[in-house]
PDB file of N, CA, C and O in Angstrom:
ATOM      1  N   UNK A   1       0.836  -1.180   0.000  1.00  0.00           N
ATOM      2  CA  UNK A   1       0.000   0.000   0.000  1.00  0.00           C
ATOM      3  C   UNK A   1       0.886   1.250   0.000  1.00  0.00           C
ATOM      4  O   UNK A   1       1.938   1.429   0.613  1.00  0.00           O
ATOM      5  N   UNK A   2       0.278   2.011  -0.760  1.00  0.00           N
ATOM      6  CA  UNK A   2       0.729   3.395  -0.950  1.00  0.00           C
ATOM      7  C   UNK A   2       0.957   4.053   0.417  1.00  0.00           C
ATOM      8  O   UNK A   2       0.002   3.772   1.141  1.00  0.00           O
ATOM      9  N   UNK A   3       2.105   5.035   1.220  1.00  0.00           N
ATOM     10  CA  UNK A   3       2.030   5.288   2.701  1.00  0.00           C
ATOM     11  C   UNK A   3       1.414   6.665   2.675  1.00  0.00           C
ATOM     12  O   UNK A   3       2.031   7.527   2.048  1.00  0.00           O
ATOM     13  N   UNK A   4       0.610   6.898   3.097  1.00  0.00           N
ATOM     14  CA  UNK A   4      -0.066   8.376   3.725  1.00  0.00           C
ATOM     15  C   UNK A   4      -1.420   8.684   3.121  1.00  0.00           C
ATOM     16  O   UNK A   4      -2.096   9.689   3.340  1.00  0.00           O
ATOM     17  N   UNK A   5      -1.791   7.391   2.114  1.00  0.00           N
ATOM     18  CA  UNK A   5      -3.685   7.819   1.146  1.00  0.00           C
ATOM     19  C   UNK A   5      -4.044   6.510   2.329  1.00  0.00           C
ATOM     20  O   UNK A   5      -4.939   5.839   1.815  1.00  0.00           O
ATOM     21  N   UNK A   6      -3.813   6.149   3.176  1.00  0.00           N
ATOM     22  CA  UNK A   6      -4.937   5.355   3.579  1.00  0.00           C
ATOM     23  C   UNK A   6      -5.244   5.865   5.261  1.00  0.00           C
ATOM     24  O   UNK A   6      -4.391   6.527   5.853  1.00  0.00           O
ATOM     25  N   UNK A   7      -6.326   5.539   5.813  1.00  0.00           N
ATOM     26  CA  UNK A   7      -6.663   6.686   7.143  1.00  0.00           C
ATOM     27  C   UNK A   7      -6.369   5.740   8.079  1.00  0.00           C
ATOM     28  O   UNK A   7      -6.537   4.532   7.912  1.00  0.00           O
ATOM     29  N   UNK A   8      -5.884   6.316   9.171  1.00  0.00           N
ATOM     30  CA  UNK A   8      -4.963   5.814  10.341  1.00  0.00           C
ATOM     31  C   UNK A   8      -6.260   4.986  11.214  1.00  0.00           C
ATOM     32  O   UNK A   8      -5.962   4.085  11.997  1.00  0.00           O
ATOM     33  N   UNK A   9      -7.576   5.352  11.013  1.00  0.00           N
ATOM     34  CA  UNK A   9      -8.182   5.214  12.379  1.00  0.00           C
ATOM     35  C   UNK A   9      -9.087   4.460  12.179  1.00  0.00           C
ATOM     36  O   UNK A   9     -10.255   4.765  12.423  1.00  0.00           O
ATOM     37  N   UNK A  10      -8.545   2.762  11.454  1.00  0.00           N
ATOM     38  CA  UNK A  10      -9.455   1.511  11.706  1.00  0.00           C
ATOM     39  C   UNK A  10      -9.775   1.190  13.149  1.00  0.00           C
ATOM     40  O   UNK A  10      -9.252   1.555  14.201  1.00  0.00           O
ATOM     41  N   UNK A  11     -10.686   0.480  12.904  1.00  0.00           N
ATOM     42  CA  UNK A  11     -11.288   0.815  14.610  1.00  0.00           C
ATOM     43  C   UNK A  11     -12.223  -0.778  14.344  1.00  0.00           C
ATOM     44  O   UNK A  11     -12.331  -1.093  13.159  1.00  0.00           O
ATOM     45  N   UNK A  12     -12.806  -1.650  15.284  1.00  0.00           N
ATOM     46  CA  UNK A  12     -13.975  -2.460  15.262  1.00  0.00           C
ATOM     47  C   UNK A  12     -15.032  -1.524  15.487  1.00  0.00           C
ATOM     48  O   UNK A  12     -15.140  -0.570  16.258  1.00  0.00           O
ATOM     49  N   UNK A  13     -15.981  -2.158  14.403  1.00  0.00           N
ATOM     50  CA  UNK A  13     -17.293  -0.965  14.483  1.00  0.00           C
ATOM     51  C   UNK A  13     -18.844  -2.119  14.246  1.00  0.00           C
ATOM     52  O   UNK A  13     -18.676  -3.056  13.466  1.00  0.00           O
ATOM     53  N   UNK A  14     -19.839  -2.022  14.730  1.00  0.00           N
ATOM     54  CA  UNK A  14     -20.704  -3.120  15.145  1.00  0.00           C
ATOM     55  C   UNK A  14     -21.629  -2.770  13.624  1.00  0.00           C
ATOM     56  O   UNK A  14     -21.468  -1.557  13.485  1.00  0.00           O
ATOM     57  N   UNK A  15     -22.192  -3.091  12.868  1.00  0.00           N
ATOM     58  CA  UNK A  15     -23.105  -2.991  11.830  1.00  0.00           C
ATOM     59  C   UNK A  15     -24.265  -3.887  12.230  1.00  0.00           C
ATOM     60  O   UNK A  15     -24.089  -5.091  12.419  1.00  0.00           O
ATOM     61  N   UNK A  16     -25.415  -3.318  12.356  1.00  0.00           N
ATOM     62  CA  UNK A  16     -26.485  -3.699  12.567  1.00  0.00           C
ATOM     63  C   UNK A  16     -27.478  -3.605  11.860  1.00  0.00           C
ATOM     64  O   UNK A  16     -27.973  -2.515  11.576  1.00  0.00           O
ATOM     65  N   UNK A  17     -28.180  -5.322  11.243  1.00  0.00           N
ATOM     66  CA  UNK A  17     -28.944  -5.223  10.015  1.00  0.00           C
ATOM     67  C   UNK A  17     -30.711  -4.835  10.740  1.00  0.00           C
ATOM     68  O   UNK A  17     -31.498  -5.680  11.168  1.00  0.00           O
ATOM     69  N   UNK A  18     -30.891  -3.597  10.690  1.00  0.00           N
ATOM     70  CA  UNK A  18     -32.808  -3.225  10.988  1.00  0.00           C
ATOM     71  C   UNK A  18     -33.816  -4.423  10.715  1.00  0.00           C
ATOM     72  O   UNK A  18     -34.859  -4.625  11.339  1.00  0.00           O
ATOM     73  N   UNK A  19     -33.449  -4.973   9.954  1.00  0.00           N
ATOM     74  CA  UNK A  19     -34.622  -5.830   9.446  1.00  0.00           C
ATOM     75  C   UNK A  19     -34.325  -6.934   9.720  1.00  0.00           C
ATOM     76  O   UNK A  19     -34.583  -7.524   8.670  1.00  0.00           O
ATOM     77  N   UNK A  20     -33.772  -8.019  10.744  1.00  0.00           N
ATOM     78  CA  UNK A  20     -33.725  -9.177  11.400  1.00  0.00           C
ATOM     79  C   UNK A  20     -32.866  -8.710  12.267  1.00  0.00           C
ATOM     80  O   UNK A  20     -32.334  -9.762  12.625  1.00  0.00           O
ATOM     81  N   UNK A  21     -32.271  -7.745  12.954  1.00  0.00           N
ATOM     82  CA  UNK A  21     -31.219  -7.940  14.064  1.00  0.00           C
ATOM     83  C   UNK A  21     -30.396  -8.346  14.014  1.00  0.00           C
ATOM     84  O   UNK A  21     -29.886  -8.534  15.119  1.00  0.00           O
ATOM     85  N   UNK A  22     -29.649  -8.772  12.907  1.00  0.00           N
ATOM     86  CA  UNK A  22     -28.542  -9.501  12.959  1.00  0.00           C
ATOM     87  C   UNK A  22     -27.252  -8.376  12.910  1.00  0.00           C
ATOM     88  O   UNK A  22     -27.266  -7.335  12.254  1.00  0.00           O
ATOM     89  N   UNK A  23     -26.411  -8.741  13.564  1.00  0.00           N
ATOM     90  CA  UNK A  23     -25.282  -8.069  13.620  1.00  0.00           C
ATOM     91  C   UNK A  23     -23.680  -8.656  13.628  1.00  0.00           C
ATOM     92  O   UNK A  23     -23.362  -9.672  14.245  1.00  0.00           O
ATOM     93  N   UNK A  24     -22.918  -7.993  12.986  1.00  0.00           N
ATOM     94  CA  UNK A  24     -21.931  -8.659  12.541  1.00  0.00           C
ATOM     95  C   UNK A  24     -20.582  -7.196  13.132  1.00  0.00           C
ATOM     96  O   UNK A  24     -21.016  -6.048  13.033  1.00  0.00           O
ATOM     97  N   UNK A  25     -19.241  -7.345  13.628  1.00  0.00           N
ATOM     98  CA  UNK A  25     -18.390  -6.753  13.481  1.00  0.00           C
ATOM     99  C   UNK A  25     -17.346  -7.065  12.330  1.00  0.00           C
ATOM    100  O   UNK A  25     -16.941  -8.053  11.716  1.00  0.00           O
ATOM    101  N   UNK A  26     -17.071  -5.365  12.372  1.00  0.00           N
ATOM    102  CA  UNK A  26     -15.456  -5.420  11.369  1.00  0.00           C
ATOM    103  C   UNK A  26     -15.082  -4.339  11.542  1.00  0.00           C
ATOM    104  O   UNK A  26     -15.608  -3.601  12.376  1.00  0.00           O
ATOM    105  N   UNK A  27     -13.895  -3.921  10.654  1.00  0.00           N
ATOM    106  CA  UNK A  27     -13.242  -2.328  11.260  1.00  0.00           C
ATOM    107  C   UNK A  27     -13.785  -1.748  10.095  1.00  0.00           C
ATOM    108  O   UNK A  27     -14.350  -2.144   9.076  1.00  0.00           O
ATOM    109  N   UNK A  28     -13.332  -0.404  10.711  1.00  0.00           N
ATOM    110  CA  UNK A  28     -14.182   0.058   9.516  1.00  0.00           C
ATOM    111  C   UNK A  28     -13.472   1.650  10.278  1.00  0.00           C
ATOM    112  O   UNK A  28     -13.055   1.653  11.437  1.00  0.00           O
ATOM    113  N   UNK A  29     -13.446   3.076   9.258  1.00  0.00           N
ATOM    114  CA  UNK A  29     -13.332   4.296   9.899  1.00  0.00           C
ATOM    115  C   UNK A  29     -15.070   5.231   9.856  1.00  0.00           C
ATOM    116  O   UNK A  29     -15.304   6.311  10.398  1.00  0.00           O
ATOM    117  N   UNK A  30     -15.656   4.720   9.368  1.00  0.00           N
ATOM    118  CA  UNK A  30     -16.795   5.221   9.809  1.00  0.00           C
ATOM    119  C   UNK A  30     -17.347   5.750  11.383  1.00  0.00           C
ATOM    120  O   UNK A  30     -17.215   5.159  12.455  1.00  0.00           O
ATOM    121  N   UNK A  31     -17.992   7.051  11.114  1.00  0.00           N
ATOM    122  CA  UNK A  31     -18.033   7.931  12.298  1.00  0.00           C
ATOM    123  C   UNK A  31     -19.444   7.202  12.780  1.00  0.00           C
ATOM    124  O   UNK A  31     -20.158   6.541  12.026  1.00  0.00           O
ATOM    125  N   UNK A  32     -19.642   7.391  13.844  1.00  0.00           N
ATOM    126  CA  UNK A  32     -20.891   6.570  14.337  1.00  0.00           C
ATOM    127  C   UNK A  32     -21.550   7.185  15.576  1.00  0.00           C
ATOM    128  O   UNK A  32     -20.858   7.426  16.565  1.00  0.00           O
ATOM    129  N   UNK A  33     -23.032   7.480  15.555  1.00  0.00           N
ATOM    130  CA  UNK A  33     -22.981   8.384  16.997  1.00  0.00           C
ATOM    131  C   UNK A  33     -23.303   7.703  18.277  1.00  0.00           C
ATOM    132  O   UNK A  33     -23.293   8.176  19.413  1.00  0.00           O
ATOM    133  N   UNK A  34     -23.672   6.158  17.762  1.00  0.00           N
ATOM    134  CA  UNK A  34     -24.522   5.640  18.709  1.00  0.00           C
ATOM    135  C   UNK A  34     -23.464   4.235  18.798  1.00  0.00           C
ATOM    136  O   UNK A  34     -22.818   3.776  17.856  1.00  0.00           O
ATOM    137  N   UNK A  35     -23.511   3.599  20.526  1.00  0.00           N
ATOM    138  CA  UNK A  35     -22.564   2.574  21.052  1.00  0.00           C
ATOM    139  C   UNK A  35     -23.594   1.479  21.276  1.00  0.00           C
ATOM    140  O   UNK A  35     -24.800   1.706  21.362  1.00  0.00           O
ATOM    141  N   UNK A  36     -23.060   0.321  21.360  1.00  0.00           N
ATOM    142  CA  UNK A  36     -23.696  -1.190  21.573  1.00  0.00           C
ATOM    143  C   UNK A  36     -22.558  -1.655  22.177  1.00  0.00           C
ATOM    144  O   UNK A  36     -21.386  -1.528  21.823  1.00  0.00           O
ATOM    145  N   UNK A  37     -23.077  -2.262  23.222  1.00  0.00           N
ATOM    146  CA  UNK A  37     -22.631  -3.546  23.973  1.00  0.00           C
ATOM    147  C   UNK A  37     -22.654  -4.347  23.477  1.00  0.00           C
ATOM    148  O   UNK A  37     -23.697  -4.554  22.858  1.00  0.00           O
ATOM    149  N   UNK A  38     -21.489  -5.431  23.374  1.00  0.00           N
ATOM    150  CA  UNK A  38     -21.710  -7.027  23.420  1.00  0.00           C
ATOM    151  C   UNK A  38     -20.198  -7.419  24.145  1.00  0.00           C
ATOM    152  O   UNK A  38     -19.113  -6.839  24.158  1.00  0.00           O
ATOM    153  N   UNK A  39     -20.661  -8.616  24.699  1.00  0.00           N
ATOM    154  CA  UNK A  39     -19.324  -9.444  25.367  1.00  0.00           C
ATOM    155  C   UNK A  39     -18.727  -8.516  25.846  1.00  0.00           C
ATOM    156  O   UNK A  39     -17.571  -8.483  25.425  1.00  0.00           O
ATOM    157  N   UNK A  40     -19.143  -7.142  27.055  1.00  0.00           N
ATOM    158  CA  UNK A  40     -18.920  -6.723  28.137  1.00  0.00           C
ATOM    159  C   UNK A  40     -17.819  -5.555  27.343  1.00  0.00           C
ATOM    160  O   UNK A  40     -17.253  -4.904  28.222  1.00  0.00           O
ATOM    161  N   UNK A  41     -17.417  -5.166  26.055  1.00  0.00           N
ATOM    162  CA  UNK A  41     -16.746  -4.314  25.539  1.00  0.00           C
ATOM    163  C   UNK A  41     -17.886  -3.381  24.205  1.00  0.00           C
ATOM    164  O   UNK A  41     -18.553  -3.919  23.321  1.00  0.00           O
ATOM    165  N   UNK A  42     -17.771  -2.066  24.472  1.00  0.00           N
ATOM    166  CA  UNK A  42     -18.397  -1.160  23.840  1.00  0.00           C
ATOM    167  C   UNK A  42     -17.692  -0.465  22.628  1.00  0.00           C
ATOM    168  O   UNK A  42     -16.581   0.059  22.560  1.00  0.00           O
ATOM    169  N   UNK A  43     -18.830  -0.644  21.551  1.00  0.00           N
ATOM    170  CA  UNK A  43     -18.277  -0.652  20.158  1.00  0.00           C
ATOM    171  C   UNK A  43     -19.276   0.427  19.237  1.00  0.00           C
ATOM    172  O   UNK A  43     -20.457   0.108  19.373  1.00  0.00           O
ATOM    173  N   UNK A  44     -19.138   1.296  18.583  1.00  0.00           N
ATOM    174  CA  UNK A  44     -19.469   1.971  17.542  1.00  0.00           C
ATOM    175  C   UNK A  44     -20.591   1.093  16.769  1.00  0.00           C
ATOM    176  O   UNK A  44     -20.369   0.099  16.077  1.00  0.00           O
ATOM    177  N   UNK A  45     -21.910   1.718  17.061  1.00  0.00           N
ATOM    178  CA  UNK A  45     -22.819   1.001  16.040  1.00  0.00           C
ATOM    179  C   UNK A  45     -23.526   2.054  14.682  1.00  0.00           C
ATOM    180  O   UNK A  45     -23.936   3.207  14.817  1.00  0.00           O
ATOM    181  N   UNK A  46     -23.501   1.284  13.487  1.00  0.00           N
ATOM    182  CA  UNK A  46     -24.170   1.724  12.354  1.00  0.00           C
ATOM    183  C   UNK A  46     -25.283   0.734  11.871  1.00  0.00           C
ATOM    184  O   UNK A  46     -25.005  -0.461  11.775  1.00  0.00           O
ATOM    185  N   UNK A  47     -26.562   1.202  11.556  1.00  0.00           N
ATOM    186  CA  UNK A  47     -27.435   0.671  11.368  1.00  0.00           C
ATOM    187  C   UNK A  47     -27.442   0.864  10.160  1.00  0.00           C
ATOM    188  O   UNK A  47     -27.301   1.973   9.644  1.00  0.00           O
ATOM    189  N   UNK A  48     -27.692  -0.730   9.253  1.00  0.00           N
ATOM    190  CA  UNK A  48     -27.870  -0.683   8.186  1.00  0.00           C
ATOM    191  C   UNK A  48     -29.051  -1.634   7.547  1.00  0.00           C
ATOM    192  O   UNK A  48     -28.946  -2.832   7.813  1.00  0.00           O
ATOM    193  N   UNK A  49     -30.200  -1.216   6.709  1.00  0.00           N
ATOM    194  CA  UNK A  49     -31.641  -1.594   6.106  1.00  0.00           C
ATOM    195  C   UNK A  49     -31.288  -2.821   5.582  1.00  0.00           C
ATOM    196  O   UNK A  49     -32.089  -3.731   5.797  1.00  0.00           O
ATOM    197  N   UNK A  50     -30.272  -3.083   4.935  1.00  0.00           N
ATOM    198  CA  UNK A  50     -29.938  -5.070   4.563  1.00  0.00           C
ATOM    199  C   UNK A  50     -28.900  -4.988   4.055  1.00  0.00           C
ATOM    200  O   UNK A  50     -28.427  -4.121   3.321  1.00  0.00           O
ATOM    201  N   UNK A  51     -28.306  -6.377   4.632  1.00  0.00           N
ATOM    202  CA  UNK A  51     -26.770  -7.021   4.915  1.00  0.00           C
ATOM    203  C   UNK A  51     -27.133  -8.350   3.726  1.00  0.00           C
ATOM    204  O   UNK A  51     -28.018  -8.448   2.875  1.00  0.00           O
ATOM    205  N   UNK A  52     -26.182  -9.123   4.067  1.00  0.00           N
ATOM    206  CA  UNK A  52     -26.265 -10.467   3.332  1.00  0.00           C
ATOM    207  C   UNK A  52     -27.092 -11.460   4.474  1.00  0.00           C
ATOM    208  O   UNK A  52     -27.558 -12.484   3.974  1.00  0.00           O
ATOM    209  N   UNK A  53     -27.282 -11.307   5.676  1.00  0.00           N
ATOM    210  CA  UNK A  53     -28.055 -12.063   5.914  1.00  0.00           C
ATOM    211  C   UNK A  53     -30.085 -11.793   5.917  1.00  0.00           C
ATOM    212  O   UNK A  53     -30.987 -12.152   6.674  1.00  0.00           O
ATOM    213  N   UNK A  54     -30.037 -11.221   5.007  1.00  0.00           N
ATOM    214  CA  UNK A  54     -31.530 -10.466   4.759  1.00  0.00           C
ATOM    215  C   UNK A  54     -31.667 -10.133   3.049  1.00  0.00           C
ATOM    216  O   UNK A  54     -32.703 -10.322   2.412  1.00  0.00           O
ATOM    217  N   UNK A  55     -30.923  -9.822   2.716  1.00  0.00           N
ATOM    218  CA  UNK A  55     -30.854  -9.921   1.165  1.00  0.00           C
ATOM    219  C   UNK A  55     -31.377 -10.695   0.314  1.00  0.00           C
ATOM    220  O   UNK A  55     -30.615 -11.649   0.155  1.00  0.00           O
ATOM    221  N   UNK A  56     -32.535 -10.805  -0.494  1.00  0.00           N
ATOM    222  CA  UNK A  56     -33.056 -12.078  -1.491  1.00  0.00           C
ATOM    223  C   UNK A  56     -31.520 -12.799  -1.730  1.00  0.00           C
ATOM    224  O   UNK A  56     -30.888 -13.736  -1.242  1.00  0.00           O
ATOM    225  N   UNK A  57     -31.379 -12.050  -2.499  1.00  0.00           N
ATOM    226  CA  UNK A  57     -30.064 -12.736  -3.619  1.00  0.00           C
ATOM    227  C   UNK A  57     -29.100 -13.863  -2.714  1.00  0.00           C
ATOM    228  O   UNK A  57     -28.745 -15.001  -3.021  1.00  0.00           O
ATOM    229  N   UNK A  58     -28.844 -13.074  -1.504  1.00  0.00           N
ATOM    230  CA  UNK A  58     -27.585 -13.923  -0.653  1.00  0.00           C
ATOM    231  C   UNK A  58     -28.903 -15.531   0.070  1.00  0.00           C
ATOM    232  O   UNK A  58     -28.581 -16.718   0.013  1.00  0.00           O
ATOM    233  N   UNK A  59     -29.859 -15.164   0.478  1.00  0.00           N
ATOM    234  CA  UNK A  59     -30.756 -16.173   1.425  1.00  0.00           C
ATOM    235  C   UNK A  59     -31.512 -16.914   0.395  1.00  0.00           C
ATOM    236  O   UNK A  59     -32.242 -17.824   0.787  1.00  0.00           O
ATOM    237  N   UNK A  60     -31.430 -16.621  -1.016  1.00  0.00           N
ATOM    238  CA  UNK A  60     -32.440 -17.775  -2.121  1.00  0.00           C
ATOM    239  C   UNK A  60     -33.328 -17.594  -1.944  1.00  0.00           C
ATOM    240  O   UNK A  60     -33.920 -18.664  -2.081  1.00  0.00           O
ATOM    241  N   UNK A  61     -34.129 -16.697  -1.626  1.00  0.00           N
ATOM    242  CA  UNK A  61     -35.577 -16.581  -1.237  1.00  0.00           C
ATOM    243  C   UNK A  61     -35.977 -14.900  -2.262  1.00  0.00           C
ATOM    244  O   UNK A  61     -36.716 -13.984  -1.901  1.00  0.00           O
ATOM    245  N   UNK A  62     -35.405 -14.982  -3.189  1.00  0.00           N
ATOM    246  CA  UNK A  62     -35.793 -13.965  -4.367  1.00  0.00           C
ATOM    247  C   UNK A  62     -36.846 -14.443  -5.337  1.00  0.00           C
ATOM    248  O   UNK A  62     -36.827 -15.507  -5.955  1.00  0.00           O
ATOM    249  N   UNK A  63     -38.009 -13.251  -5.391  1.00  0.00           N
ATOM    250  CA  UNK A  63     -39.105 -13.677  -6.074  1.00  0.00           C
ATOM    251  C   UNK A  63     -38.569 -13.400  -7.811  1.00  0.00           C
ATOM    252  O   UNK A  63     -37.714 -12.604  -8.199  1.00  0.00           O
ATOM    253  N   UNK A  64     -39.159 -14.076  -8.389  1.00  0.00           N
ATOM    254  CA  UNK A  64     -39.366 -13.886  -9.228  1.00  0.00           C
ATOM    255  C   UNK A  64     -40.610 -13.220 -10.092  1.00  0.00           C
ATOM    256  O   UNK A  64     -41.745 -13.609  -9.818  1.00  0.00           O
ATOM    257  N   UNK A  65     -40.459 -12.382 -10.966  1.00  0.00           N
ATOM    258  CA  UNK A  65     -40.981 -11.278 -11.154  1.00  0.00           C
ATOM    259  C   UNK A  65     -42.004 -12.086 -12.718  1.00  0.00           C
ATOM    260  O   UNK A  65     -41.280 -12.491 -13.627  1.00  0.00           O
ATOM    261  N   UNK A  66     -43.260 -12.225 -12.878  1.00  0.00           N
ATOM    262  CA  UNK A  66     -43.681 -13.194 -13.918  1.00  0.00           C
ATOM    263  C   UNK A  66     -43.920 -11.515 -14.944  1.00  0.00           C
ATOM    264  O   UNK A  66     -45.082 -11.222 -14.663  1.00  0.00           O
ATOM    265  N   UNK A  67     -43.508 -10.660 -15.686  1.00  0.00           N
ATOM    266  CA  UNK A  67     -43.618  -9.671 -16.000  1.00  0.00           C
ATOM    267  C   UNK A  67     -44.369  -9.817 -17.735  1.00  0.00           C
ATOM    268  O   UNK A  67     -44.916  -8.800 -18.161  1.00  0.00           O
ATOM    269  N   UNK A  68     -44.352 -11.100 -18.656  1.00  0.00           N
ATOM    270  CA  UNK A  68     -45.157 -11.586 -19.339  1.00  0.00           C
ATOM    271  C   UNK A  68     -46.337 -11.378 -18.740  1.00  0.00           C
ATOM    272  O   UNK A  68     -46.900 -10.291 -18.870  1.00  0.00           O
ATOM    273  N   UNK A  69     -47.057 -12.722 -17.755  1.00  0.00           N
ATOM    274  CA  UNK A  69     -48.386 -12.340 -17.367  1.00  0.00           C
ATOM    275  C   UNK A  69     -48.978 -11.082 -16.762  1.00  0.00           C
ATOM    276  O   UNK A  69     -50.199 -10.962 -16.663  1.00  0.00           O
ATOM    277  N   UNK A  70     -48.097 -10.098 -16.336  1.00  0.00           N
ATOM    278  CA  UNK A  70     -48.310  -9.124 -16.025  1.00  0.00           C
ATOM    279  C   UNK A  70     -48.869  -8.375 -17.060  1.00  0.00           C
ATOM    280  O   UNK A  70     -50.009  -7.934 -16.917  1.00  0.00           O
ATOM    281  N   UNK A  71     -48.336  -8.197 -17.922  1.00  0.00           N
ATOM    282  CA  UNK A  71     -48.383  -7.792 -19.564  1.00  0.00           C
ATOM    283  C   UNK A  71     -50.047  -8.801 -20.253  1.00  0.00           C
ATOM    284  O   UNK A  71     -51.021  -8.523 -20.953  1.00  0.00           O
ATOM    285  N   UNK A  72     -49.652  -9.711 -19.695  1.00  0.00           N
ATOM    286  CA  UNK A  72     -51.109 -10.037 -20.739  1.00  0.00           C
ATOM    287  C   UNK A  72     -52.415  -9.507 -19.383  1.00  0.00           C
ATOM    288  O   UNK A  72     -53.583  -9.163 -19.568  1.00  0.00           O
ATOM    289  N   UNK A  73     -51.992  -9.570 -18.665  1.00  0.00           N
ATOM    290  CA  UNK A  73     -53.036  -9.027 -17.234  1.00  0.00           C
ATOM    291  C   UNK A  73     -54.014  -8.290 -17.694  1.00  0.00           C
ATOM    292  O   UNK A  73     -55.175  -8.526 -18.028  1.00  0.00           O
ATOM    293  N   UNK A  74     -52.973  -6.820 -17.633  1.00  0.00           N
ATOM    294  CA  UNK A  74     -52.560  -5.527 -17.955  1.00  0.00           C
ATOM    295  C   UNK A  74     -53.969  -5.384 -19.492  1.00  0.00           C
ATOM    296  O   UNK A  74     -55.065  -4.823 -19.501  1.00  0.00           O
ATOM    297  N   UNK A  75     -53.202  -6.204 -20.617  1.00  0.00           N
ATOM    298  CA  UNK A  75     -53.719  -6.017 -21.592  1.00  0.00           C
ATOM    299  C   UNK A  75     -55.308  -6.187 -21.652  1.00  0.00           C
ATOM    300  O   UNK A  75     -56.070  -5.398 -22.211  1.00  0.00           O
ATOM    301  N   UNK A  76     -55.767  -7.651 -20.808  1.00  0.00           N
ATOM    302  CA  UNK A  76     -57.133  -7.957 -20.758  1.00  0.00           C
ATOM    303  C   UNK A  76     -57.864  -7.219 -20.401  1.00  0.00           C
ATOM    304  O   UNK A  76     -58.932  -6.954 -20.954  1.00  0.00           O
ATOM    305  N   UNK A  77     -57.242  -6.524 -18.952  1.00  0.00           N
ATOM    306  CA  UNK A  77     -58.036  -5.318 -18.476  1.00  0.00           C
ATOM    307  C   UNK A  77     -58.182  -4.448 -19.131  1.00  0.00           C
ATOM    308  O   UNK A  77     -59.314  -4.037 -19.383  1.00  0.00           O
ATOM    309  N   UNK A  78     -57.124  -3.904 -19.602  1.00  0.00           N
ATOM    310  CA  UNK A  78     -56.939  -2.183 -20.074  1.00  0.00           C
ATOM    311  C   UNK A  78     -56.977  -2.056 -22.012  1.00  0.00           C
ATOM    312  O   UNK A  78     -57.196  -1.070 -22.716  1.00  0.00           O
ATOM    313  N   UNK A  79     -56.725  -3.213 -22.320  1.00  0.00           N
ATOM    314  CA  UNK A  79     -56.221  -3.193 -23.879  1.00  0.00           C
ATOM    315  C   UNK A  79     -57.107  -2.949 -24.858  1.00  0.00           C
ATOM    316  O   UNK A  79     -56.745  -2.622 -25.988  1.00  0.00           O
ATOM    317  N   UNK A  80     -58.326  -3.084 -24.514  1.00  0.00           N
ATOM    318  CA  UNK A  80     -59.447  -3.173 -25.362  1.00  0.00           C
ATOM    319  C   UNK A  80     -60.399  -1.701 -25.655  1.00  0.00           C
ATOM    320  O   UNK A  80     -61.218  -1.416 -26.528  1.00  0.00           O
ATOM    321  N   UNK A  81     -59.822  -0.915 -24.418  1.00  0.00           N
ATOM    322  CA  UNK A  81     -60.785   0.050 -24.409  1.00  0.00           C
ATOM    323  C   UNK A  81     -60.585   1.130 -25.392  1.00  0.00           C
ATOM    324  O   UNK A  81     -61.443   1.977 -25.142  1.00  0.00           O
ATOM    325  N   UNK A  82     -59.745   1.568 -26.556  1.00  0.00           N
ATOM    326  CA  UNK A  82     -59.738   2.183 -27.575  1.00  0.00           C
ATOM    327  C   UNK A  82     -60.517   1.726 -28.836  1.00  0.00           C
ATOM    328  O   UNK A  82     -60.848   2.520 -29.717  1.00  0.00           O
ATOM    329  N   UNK A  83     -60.752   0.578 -28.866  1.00  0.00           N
ATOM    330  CA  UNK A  83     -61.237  -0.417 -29.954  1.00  0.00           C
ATOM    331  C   UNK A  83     -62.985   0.110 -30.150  1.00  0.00           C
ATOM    332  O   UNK A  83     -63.634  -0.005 -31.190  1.00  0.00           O
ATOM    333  N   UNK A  84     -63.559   0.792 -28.625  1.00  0.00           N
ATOM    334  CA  UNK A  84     -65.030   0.475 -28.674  1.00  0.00           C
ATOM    335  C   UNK A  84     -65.684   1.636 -30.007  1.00  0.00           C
ATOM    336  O   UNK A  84     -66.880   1.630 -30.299  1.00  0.00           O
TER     337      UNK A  84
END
């Protein structure tokens, strides 16, 4: 690594996924205003809306989008009404 472009002040910082609770550490220099406990040592928490353990893509549980039948849906309802 290049000496003086990278920032001095890695730190363990707690990331916390909102949408199941799951939480994971790593370092990170991110500023953080709010602290969490775990295992009796206090750590920098950032809350974040989805991680890999909440993510379709990472958990296999991604819908699939049928956007054909949507389209012929769409059409049955709505498609006809210029024709009258």
């Amino acid at each position: 690594m290049k000496k003086g472009i990278h920032p001095d002040n890695y730190r363990p910082v707690v990331f916390k996924d909102m949408s199941n609770d799951d939480t994971f550490i790593t370092r990170s220099t991110i500023n953080a205003k709010e602290t969490i406990e775990i295992d009796g040592v206090t750590y920098p928490l950032v809350k974040v809306e989805i991680s890999n353990t909440s993510h379709p893509f990472y958990t296999g549980k991604a819908k699939l989008v049928d956007t054909a039948g949507r389209v012929d849906k769409f059409m049955s309802r709505y498609g006809n009404r210029n024709k009258k």
